[in-house]
Structures are given as structure tokens and as C-alpha cells.
N, C-alpha and C positions, 0 to 999 in steps of 0.2 A: 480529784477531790472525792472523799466516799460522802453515800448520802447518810444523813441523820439517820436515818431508819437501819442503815447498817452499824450505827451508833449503840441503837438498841438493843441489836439483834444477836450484839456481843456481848453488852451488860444481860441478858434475859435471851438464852435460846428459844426458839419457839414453840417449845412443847413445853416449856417452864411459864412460860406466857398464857398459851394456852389453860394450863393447869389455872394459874393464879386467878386471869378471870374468871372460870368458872367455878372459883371458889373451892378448891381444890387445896391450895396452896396460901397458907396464913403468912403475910410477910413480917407480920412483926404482932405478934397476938397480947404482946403486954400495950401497946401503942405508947412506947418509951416517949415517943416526939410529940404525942400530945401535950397543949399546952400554952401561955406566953414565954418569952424567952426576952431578955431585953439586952441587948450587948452593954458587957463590961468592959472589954479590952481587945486591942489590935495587934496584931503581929505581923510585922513586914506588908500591912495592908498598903500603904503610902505604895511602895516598889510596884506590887503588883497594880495599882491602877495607874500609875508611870505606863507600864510595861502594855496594858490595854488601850492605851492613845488616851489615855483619860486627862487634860489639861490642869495646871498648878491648882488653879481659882478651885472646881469643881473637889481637887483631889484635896485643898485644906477642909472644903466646905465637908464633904463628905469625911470626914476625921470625926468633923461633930454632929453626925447625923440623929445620935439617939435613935437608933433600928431598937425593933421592937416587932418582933415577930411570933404569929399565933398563927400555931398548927392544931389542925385537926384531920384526924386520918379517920376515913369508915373503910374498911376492907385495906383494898390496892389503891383506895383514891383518896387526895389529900388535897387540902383548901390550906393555903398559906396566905396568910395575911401578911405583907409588910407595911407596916408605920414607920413613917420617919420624919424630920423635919420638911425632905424631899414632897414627897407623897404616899400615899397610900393605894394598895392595890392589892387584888385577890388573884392568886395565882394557883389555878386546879388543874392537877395530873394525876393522871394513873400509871403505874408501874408498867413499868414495859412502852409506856404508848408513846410516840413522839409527839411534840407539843411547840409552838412558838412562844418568846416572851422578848421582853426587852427591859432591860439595868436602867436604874432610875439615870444612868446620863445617856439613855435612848438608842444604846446600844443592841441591837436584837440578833437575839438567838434562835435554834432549831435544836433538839433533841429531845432525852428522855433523862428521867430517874428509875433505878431499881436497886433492890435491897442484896444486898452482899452482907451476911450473917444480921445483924443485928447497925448495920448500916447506912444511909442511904447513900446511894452513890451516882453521882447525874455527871452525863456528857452530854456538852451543847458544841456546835458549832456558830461562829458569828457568821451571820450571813455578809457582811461588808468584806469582809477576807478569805471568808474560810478556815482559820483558824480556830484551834478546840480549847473549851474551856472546861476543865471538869471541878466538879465542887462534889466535897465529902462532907455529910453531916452525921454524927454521933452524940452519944451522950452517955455522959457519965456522972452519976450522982443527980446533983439540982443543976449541972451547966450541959449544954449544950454548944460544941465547937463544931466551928463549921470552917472545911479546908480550903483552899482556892491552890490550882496547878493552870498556870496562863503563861506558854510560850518560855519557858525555865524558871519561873518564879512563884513560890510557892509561899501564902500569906494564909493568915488565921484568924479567923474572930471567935470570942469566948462569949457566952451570952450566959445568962443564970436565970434561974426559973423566976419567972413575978409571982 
């Protein structure tokens, strides 16, 4: 099993790391992902939380979660708020750094986020298995899509600016 940290170490070599935090290196200077964001629509979302052991109950409930997500980026470091029906939670990282969290059905993770052009691009590993879960987020115009790649299945949420 490789560690998280070698997770990072791939998305962000460590002289790009280096750079970034010492303010060197601007990873996204328009701060495109600031913002709220409120999902409109699902893509193959259902499959993919099948596919993460995720239970029927949990995976209707989470259909109608109402996410509602506000980012706010200063440099390399970002505060992610998720709202939902579920719960609410603040989730802060910096580029390059490993970090733990856990998915509102209490699934917890280990890795990082870093920017790949105009990007974000985060590898986690779950710590119950081992297993990698990576999520792309971009945007385009007022939406905001964010990727899911878990174990061959590949799902999408669309979110549009509040």
C-alpha cells in the first residue's frame, strides 16, 4: 500500500511544493472556485456510492442531499464548507499537504489536493481498505463539476453558482 504522502508527492513534486508555499507559485490567481455552489444534478452518482460500500437507505437519502458548498481560497489554502441535509462541516487544506477527513456516511480518508492547470485535483486513500479515491473539481462559467474516479466507476456532480 503506498503512503498518502506519496499521494502528494505525485500530484505536487517537492520543489513545486516548496515554491507554492513560499508564495512563489500562485495556483490559481483568478480564485475561479471561490464562491457558493449548490448542486443541480447527478451523474452515475448512485453507482458510484454502490461501488464505495455505501448502503440503499443512505444512497436514496443522499440523492436528495441539497450540497451546497462554499469555498474560499487565500493563496494555497482553502476552507470548504459543505451544507447539506446530512450535516455541515469545514474542511481546510493546502495544496500539496496531506490532510485526513471523512464523507458524510463516515467514511474517512487520508491525502491531498493540488492544482493541475486551472484544476483542483485531490487523491485520497480510504483508510478502511486502502483503496484511492480521487475527485476533480473545475469550473466552467457560473457551474462548478466536480469528478468522482472509485475503484472503476466514474460519477459527476454539477453544481451552479448561488
Amino acid at each position: 500500500t503506498r503512503r498518502s504522502s506519496d499521494l502528494c508527492t505525485e500530484l505536487y513534486p517537492t520543489q513545486a511544493v516548496q515554491k507554492l508555499t513560499a508564495g512563489h507559485l500562485s495556483p490559481l490567481s483568478n480564485m475561479a472556485f471561490d464562491g457558493t455552489w449548490k448542486v443541480e444534478k447527478s451523474d452515475n452518482y448512485d453507482k458510484f456510492m454502490e461501488q464505495m460500500g455505501i448502503n440503499i437507505m443512505k444512497r436514496k437519502l443522499a440523492a436528495h442531499d441539497n450540497l451546497k458548498v462554499t469555498i474560499t481560497q487565500n493563496g494555497d489554502t482553502f476552507t470548504v464548507n459543505e451544507s447539506s441535509t446530512f450535516r455541515t462541516i469545514d474542511i481546510v487544506f493546502t495544496l500539496g499537504k496531506e490532510f485526513e477527513y471523512s464523507l458524510a456516511d463516515g467514511t474517512e480518508l487520508r491525502g491531498c489536493w493540488a492544482m493541475e492547470g486551472d484544476k483542483l485535483v485531490g487523491k485520497f486513500n480510504r483508510k478502511d481498505n486502502g483503496k484511492e479515491l480521487r475527485t476533480l473539481r473545475e469550473v466552467h462559467g457560473d457551474e462548478l463539476v466536480q469528478t468522482y474516479y472509485y475503484d472503476g466507476v466514474e460519477a459527476k456532480r454539477t453544481f451552479k453558482k448561488a
